[in-house]
N, C-alpha and C positions, 0 to 999 in steps of 0.2 A: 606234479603235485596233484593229489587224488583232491575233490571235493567230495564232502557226503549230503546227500540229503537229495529230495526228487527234485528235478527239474520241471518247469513250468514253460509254457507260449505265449509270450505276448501277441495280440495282433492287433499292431498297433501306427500309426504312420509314424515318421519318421520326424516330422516334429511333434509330436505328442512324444516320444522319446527323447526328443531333446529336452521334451522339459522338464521329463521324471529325473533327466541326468541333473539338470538344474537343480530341481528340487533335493534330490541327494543330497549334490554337492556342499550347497548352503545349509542341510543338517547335517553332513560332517558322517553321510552313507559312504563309504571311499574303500576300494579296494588299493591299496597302496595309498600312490596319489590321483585314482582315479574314482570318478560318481560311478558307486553300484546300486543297480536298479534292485538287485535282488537283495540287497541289506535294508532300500526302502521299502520294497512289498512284507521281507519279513519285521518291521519294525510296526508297521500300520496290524500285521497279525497278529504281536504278540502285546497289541496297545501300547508301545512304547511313545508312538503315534495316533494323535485323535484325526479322523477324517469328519471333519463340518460340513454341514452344505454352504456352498458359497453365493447362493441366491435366496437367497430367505430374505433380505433385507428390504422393507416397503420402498415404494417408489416417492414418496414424503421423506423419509430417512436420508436416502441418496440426494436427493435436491434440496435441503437443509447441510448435506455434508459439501456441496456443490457452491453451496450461494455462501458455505463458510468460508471456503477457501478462494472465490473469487473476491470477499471481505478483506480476508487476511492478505491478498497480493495487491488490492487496491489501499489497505494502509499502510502497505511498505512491510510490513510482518513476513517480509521472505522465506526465514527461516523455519515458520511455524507456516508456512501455505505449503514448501516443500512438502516436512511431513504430512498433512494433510491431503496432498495429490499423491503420496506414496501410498497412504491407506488407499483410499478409491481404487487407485490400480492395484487392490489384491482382490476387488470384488469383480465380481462376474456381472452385474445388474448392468454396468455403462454401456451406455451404447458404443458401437464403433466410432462415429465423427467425436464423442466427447474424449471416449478414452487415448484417441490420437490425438487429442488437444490437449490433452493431461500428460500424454507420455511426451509432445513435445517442450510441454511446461520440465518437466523432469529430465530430458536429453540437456535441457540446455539452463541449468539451475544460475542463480545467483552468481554476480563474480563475489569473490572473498571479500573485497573492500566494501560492497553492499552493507554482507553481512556482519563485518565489521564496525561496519557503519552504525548497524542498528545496536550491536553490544553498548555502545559506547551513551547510546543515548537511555537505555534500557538501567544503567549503571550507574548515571550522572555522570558521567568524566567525560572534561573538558578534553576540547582535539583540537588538531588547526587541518589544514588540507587547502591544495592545490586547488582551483578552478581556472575556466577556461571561459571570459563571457561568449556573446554571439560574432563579436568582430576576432575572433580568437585571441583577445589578449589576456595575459596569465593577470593572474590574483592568489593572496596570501589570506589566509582567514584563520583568526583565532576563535572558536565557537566555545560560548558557555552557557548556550540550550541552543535544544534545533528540536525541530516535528517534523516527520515527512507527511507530509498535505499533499491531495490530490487538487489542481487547479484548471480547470478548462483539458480536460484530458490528457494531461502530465501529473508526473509525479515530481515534486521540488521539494529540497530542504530550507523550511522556515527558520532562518535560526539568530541570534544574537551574538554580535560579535565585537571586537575590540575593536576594529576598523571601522574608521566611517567616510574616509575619502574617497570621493565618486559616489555615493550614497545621495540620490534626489529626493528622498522623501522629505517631510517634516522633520523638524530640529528633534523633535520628541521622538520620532521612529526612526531616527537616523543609524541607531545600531543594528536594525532590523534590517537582513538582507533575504531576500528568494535564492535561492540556486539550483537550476534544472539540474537532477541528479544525473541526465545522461554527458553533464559538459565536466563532471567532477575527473578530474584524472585518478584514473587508478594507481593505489599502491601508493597517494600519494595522503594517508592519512596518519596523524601519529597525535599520541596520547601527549598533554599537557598539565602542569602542576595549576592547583587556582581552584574556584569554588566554580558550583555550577546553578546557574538563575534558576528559578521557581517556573517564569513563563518570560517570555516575548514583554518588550515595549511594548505597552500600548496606552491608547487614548480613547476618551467615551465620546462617541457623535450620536446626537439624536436627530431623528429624522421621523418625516410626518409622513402618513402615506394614506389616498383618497382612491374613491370611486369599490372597481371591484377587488384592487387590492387588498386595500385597507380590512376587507373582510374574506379573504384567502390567504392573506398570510399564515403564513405558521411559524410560529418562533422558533428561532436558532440558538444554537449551543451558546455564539458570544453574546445574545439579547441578554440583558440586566432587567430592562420592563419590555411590559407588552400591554399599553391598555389604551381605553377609546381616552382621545382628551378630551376634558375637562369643559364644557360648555359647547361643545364640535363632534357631535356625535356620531357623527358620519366619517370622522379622519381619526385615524391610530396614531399615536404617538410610540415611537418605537427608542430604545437605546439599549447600543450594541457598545463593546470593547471589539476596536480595530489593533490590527498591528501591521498594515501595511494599506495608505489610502489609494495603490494601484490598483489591488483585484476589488477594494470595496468601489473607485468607481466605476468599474466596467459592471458590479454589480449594478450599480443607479441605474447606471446610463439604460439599462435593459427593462429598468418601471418607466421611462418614459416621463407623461405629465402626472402619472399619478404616485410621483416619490418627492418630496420636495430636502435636502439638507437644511438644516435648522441651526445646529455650530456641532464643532464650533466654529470659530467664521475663518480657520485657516483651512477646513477641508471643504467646507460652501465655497470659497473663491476660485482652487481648484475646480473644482465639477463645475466650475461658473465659469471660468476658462475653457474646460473642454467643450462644452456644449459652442461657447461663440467658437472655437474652432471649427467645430461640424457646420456651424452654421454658414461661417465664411465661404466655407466649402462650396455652399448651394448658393452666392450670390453672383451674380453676374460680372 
């Protein structure tokens, strides 16, 4: 079989060919079922194809697209940080140690049930699923809300459930359970009939807080108020909506003497237990 037309000389290495083969391939350049380099030079010729530069992009642009996507895989947002590490690696601007850090994020993507996981909450529809706690024993959960919340450097599903046996919190948060998303078994999620909760149980504790606290804080998303009290000019009065009195007191415990609980007096007894435990700790 005759071809017409002139021939041309790549000089080019051997992986810089591989990647024009690549690049065919994926626009559907193909001599048979083979990538032809010269269906993609003549494409780019005859503007079938636009060639862009793929550095023009500011170095603000790329570390805005950087700090999105480490936003989107710290909220559990898998599915939308993938895409977004897909972009980055079509630019040229990364460095090498980033872009090996992004292509390993992308070698090794989400398992299905993850992203399942998120469909589900994105949708309102109730699930139930498998868990595995820390002494490995199984558990059955009907969920009808969850958040994935970032806590002390894990990721967990906040969520509300039908189950409250084995549940230590308050009588009030008792539907509320944590579950480390890496103990969730896979495959073991399925879709359920029933309404799905607006948010989390929860309960309002106010709390006082002194010295140079009191005027460093900065108000959180569950804070309701935030203002100096009322004849005590020097102490804040704070009130939050909890939905679980375990991370809120590992929060206290870290203000030390300048956080006091106020009520209600079932979460001040708590934090008034742990404390004389600590303190047991140091008595002779």
């Amino acid at each position: 079989m005759s071809r017409k037309g002139q021939s041309i000389t790549l000089s080019i290495s051997e992986l810089d060919k591989a990647e024009l083969m690549a690049i065919a391939l994926e626009l559907g350049m193909t001599w048979g079922d083979r990538p032809n380099i010269s269906k993609l030079v003549e494409g780019i010729a005859r503007r079938k194809l636009l060639v862009l530069p793929n550095n023009d992009w500011s170095q603000t642009r790329i570390n805005t697209l950087i700090r999105a996507h480490k936003a989107l895989t710290d909220d559990g947002e898998l599915g939308l940080a993938l895409e977004m590490a897909k972009l980055l690696l079509e630019r040229s601007e990364l460095s090498i140690p980033l872009r090996r850090e992004i292509e390993g994020f992308v070698a090794n993507p989400p398992p299905s049930w993850r992203l399942e996981l998120e469909r589900y909450i994105r949708r309102n529809q109730p699930f139930q699923l498998d868990y595995r706690d820390a002494a490995d024993l199984p558990w059955h959960f009907t969920i009808r809300h969850a958040q994935i919340n970032f806590h002390e450097k894990r990721h967990y599903l906040d969520c509300w459930c039908e189950e409250t046996e084995g549940n230590q919190d308050l009588l009030e948060l008792n539907h509320n359970w944590c579950l480390r998303l890496d103990r969730i078994s896979e495959a073991a999620i399925t879709p359920v009939k029933g309404s799905w909760r607006s948010n989390l149980a929860q309960i309002e504790v106010e709390m006082h807080l002194f010295g140079t606290l009191a005027f460093a804080y900065k108000t959180k998303t569950e804070d309701i108020s935030n203002d100096w009290l009322a004849g005590a000019p020097q102490v804040k009065r704070v009130v939050r909506r909890i939905a679980n009195t375990f991370w809120f007191t590992r929060e206290v415990l870290r203000y030390g003497k300048n956080c006091v609980i106020v009520s209600p007096e079932a979460v001040r007894s708590r934090i008034k237990e742990e404390i004389k435990s600590m303190c047991d700790l140091y008595m002779d």
